[in-house]
C-alpha positions as CSV (number, residue, x, y, z in Angstrom):
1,X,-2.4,-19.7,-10.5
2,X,-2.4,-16.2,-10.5
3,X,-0.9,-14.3,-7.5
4,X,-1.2,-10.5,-8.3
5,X,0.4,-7.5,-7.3
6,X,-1.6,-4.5,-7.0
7,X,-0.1,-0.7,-7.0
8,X,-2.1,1.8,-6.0
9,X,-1.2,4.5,-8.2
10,X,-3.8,7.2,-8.3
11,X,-2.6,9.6,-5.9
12,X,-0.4,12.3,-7.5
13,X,1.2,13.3,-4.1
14,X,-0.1,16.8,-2.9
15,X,2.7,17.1,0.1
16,X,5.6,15.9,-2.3
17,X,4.9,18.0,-5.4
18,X,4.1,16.0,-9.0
19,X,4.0,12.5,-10.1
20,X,6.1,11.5,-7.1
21,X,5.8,7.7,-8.6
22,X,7.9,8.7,-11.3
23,X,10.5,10.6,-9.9
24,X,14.0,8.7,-10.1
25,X,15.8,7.4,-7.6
26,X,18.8,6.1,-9.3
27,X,21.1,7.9,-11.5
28,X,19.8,5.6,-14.7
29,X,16.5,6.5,-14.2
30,X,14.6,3.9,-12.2
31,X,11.7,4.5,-9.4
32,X,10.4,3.2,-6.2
33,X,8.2,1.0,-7.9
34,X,11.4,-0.8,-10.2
35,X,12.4,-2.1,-7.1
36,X,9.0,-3.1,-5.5
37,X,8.3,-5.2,-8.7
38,X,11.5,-6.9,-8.5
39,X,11.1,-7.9,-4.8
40,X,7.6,-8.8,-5.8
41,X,9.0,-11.2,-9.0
42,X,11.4,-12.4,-7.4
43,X,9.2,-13.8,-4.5
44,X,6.9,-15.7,-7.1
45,X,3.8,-12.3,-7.6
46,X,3.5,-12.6,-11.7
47,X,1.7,-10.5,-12.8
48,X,1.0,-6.8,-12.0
49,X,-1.8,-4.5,-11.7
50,X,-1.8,-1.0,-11.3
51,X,-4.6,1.6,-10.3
52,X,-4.4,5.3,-11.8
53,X,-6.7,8.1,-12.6
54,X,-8.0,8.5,-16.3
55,X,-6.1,11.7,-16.6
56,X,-2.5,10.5,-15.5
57,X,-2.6,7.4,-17.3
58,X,-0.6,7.9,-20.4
59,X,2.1,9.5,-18.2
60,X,1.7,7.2,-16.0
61,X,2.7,4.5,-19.0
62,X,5.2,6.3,-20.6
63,X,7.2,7.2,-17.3
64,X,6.8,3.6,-15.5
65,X,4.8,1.0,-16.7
66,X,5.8,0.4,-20.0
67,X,9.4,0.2,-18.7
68,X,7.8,-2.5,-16.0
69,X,6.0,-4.3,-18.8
70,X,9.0,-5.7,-20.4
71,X,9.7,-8.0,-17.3
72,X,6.4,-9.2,-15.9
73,X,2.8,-8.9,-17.6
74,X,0.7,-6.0,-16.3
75,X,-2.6,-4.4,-16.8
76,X,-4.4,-1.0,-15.7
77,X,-7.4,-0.3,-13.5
78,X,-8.9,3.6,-13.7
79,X,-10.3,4.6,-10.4
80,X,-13.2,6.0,-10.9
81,X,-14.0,9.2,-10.4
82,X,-17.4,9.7,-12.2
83,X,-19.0,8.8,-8.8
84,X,-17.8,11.8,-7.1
85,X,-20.2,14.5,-5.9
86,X,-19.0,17.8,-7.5
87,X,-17.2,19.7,-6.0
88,X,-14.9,17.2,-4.8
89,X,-11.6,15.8,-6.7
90,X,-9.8,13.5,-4.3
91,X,-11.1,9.3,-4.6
92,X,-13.1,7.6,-2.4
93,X,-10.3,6.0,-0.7
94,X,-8.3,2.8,-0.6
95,X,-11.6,0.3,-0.3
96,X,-12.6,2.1,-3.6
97,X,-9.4,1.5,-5.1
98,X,-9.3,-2.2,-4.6
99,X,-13.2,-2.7,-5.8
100,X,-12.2,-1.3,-9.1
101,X,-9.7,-4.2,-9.7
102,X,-12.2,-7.2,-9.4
103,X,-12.9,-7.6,-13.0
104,X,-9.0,-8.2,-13.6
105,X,-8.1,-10.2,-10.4
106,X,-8.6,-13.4,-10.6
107,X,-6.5,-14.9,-7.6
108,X,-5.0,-13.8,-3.9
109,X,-3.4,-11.1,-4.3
110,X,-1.4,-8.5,-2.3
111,X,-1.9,-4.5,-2.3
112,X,0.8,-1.7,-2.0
113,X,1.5,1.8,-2.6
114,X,3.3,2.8,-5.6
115,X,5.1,5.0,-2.7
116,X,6.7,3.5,-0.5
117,X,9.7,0.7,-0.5
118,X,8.7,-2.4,1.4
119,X,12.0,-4.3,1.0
120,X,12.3,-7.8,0.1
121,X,11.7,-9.7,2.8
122,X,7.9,-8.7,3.4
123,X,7.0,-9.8,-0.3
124,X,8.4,-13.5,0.7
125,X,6.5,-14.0,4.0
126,X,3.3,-12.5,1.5
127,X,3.4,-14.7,-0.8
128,X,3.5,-18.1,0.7
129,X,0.7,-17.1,3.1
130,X,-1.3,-16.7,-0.5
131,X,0.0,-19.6,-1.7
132,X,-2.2,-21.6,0.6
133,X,-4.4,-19.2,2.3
134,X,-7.9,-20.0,2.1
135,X,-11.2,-17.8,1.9
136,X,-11.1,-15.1,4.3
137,X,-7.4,-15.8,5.4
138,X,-5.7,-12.7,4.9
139,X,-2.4,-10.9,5.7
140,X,-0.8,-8.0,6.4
141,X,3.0,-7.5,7.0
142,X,3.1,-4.8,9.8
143,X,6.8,-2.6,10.5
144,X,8.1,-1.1,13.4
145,X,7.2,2.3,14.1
146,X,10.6,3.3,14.2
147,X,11.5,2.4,10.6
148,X,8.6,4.4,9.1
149,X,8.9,7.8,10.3
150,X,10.3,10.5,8.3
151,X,12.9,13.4,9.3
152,X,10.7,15.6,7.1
153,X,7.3,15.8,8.7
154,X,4.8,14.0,10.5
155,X,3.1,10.6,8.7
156,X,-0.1,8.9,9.3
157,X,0.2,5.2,10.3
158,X,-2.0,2.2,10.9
159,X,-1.3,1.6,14.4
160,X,-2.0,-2.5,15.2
161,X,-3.2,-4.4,18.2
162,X,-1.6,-8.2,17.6
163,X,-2.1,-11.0,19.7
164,X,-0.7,-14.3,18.7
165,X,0.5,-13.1,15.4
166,X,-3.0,-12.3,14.2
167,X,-4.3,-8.6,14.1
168,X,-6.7,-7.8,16.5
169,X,-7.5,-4.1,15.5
170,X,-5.9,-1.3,13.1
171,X,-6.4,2.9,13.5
172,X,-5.2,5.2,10.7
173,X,-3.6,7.7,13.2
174,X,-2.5,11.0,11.6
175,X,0.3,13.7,12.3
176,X,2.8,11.4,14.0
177,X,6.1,12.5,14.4
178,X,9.8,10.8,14.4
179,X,9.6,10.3,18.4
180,X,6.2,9.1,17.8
181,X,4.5,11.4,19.1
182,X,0.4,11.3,17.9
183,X,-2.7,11.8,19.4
184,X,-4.1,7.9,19.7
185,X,-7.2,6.8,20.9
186,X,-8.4,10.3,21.7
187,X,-5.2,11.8,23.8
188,X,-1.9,13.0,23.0
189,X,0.6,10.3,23.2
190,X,3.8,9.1,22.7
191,X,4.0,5.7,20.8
192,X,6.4,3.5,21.1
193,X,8.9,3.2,18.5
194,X,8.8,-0.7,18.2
195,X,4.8,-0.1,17.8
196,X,3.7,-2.2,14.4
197,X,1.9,0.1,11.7
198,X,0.7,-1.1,8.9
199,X,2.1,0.5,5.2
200,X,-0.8,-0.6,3.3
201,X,1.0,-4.2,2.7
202,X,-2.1,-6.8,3.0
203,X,-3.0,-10.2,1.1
204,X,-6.2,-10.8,0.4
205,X,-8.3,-13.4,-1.1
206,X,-11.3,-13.1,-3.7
207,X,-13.6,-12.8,-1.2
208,X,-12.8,-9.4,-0.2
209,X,-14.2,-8.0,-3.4
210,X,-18.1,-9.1,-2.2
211,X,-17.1,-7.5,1.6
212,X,-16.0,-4.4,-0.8
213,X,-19.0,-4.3,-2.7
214,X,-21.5,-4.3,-0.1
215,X,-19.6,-1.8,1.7
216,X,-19.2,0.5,-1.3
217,X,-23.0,0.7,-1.4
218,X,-23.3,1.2,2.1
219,X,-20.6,4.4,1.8
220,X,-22.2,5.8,-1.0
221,X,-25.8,5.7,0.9
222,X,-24.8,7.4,4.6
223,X,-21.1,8.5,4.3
224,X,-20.3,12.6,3.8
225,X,-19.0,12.5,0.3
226,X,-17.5,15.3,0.7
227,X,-14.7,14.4,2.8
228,X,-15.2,10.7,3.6
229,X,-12.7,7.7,2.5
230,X,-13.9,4.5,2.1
231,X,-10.3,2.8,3.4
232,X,-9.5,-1.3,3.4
233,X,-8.1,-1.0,7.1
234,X,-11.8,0.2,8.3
235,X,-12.6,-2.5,6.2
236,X,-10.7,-5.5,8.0
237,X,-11.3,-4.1,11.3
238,X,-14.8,-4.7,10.6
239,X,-14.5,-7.8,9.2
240,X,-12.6,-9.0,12.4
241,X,-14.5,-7.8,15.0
242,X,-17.5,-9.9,13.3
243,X,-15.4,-13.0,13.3
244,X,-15.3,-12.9,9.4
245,X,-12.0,-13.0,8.6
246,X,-8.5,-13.4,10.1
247,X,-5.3,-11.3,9.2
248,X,-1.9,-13.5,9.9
249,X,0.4,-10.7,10.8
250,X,4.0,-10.8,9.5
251,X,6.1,-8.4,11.6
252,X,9.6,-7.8,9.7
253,X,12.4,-5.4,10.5
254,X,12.8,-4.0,7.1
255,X,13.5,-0.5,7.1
256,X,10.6,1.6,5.3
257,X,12.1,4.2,2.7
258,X,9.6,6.6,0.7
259,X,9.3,10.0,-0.9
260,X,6.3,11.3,1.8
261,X,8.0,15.2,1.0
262,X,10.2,15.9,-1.4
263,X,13.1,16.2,1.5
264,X,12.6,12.9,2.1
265,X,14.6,11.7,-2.4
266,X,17.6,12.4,-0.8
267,X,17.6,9.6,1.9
268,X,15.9,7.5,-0.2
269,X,18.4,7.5,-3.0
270,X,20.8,7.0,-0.4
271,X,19.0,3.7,0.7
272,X,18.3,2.4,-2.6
273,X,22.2,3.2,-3.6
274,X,23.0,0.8,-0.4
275,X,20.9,-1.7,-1.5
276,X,22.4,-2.1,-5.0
277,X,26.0,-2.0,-3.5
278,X,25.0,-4.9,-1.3
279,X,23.8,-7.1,-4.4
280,X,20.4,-7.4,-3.9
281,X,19.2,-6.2,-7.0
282,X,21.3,-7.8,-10.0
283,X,19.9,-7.3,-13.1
284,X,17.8,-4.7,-12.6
């Protein structure tokens, strides 16, 4: 059986500047998503798939995935953008970006960004939950507020409700700052740093490409196309609040490292150079 990986790739990173999925982070040339396939292999994902844009595609190949290619099979989604009103140029969103993969995921499968460095652990606890999850038995692996943040600027964050080790709700909150400081649930606030956010680390099932259909139909017929995003947390928090799907939550302490701003490659080559020192990533 089949237990994908899925890179969302299409954004080309307005605040960092460039094809920030491509930009190295060791001094032989590898990036982010090097490592995030190895965890990913390593944990028992097999085969890869990753979402771009028509027009950064090639690039896109040359720079990563044919590099990638050469140690686990992988295929490309385009994200379309033919359904966009004119006018505007940025996707519909992360639901979007999922929906476009269902002709070429064929099992459970886990979502990332091509962003962001997870760490190895999280890729473990994913994968046996999709070993044996059935339909409508997803998961996301949630990290502590505290190990997201960036000294750079302010991120946005899925803040979680969990109860029991299942999620009970998720909010994209925006503009929150190394102390934690946000405006949540419609008042300035300051979160607690051991808060778990989601980093767009879920498993899903088959089943989640029908939920994404309807839905997509639905967004097209009442959302502002303009500036609207069709995004897979609204997605699950809907789902859960009608009792049609739960979301095992695996909370780890892994330390999230990414390239948000461009201040931020500095501290992130430092982290990766840590990691290889420490001998988690022979052979790569």
């Amino acid at each position: 059986m089949d237990i994908t990986l899925v890179i969302m790739a299409a954004g080309m990173g307005s605040r960092f500047g460039g094809l920030k999925q491509a930009e190295p982070v060791t001094e032989d040339g590898k990036g982010i998503l090097d490592f995030t396939v190895y965890d990913a292999q390593k944990a028992g994902f097999n085969k890869v798939v990753f979402i771009v844009r028509e027009d950064m595609k090639e690039d896109f190949k040359r720079l990563i995935g044919d590099r990638i290619s050469k140690r686990i099979p992988c295929e490309y989604v385009i994200q379309d953008t033919s359904i966009l009103p004119s006018g505007r140029t940025k996707p519909f969103g992360t639901g979007h970006a999922i929906l476009c993969c269902k002709d070429v995921v064929k099992g459970p499968f886990a979502i990332v960004n091509a962003d962001d460095y997870y760490g190895s652990n999280a890729f473990k606890e994913l994968y046996e939950h999709l070993l044996h999850a059935k339909e409508n038995e997803f998961a996301m692996v949630a990290y502590e507020l505290k190990n997201t943040v960036s000294e750079n600027g302010t991120v946005s964050r899925g803040v979680c409700k969990v109860s029991n080790g299942y999620l009970k709700s998720v909010e994209e909150v925006l503009k929150i700052d190394n102390k934690g400081n946000c405006n949540y649930e419609g008042k300035d606030t300051t979160l607690p740093l051991n808060t778990p956010v989601s980093m767009n680390l879920w498993g899903f099932t088959q089943s989640l490409f029908n939920t994404l259909e309807i839905g997509m139909k639905d967004f097209l017929a009442h959302a502002d196309l303009m500036k609207d995003e069709y995004l897979i947390p609204r997605v699950v928090a809907e789902l859960i609040s009608n009792g049609e799907a739960s979301v095992k939550v695996y909370l780890t302490q892994d330390v999230w490292s990414g390239i948000t701003y461009r201040e931020d490659l500095p501290g992130l080559k430092k982290a990766i150079k840590g990691y290889i020192e420490a001998g988690l990533y022979p052979g790569l």
